[in-house]
C-alpha angles and dihedrals in degrees: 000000000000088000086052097046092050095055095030098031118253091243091051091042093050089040090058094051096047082068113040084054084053096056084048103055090038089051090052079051094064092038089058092055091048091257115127122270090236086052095069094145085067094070139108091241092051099049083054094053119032110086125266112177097218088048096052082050095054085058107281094131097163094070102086095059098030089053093061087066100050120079131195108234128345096273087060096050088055105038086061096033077052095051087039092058097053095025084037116050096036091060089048090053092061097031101047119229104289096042089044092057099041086052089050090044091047097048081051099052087051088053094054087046102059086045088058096049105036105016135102106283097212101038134086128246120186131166147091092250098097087065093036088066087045096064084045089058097048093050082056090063108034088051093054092045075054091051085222127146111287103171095100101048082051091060091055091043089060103047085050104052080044091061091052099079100060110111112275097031121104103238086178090046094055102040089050091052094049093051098047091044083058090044091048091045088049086059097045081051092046092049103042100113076045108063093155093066100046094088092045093046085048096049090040088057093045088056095051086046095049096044092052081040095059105025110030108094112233119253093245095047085055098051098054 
């Protein structure tokens, strides 16, 4: 395990595994209710924790962060736990642990943001992808503060937010993510004579995230 965490990264490598346990509660869920395993996202647990706009503004404030660890189906748990480990551990490396997980928690929280605004009030919407753009966006920036070469991350950029319009994916989810990863990674720039800030920046920005999360109405509910 030590041997693992020094090459992966321990937060990447616990944050992988946050989320495979998930999937398998969520999938004996299913199986307690008759449903199949594969099916998790037909489960009791799953229906408590994945995000519906309407439900986080009844009050169910935990959704937007306990979504981005539930996945739909196990091709979807291992496509993102895949992305998590590259994306993942190399940002780690350069972060450090703590920065690392308040950037993955931040993009997550974006994503959830842009879900709640602009989402369907009444779907679900489950999957580490939102944060998983928003490593993606981070390595943009850092690698620009760092004038190195960004045309290949581009390309990927672009297949990806491609593939995100294909029906079932969160196209919102993704792009709010993207956007609060770079926005995480510009603090951690801007700081960077200023260690000492760059938690605090980071945790400043998570809060905003999770107040307009779990208090702003959706566009659609206001336009009912």
């Amino acid at each position: 395990m030590r041997t693992a965490g020094r090459r992966w990264g321990v937060i990447t490598l616990g944050l992988i595994a946050a989320n495979v346990v998930m999937f398998v509660v969520t999938a004996i869920s299913a199986a307690s209710v008759g449903n199949p395993p594969a099916d998790n996202y037909q489960s009791p647990v799953f229906a408590d924790l994945a995000q519906m706009p309407v439900l986080v503004q009844l009050g169910e404030w935990w959704r937007p962060i306990t979504a981005a660890f539930l996945h739909i189906g196990p091709v979807h748990l291992a496509m993102n736990m895949l992305a998590l480990l590259l994306f993942g551990s190399e940002l780690e490396r350069q972060l450090g642990r703590w920065r690392f997980l308040g950037l993955y928690l931040v993009s997550a929280l974006g994503g959830a943001v842009a879900i709640q605004l602009f989402g369907n009030p009444g779907g679900y919407v489950a999957g580490a992808s939102t944060a998983i753009y928003g490593l993606l966006g981070a390595l943009g920036v850092l690698l620009l503060a760092s004038r190195q070469d960004i045309r290949g991350l581009l390309t990927l950029l672009a297949i990806n937010v491609f593939i995100s319009f294909l029906p079932g994916v969160s196209l919102l989810g993704h792009l709010g993510g993207l956007v609060a990863g770079a926005l995480a990674a510009g603090v951690l720039v801007a700081t960077r004579r200023r260690t000492d800030l760059q938690l605090p920046g980071l945790a400043l920005l998570g809060v905003v995230l999770a107040v307009v999360a779990v208090t702003a109405p959706t566009v659609a509910v206001l336009s009912i």
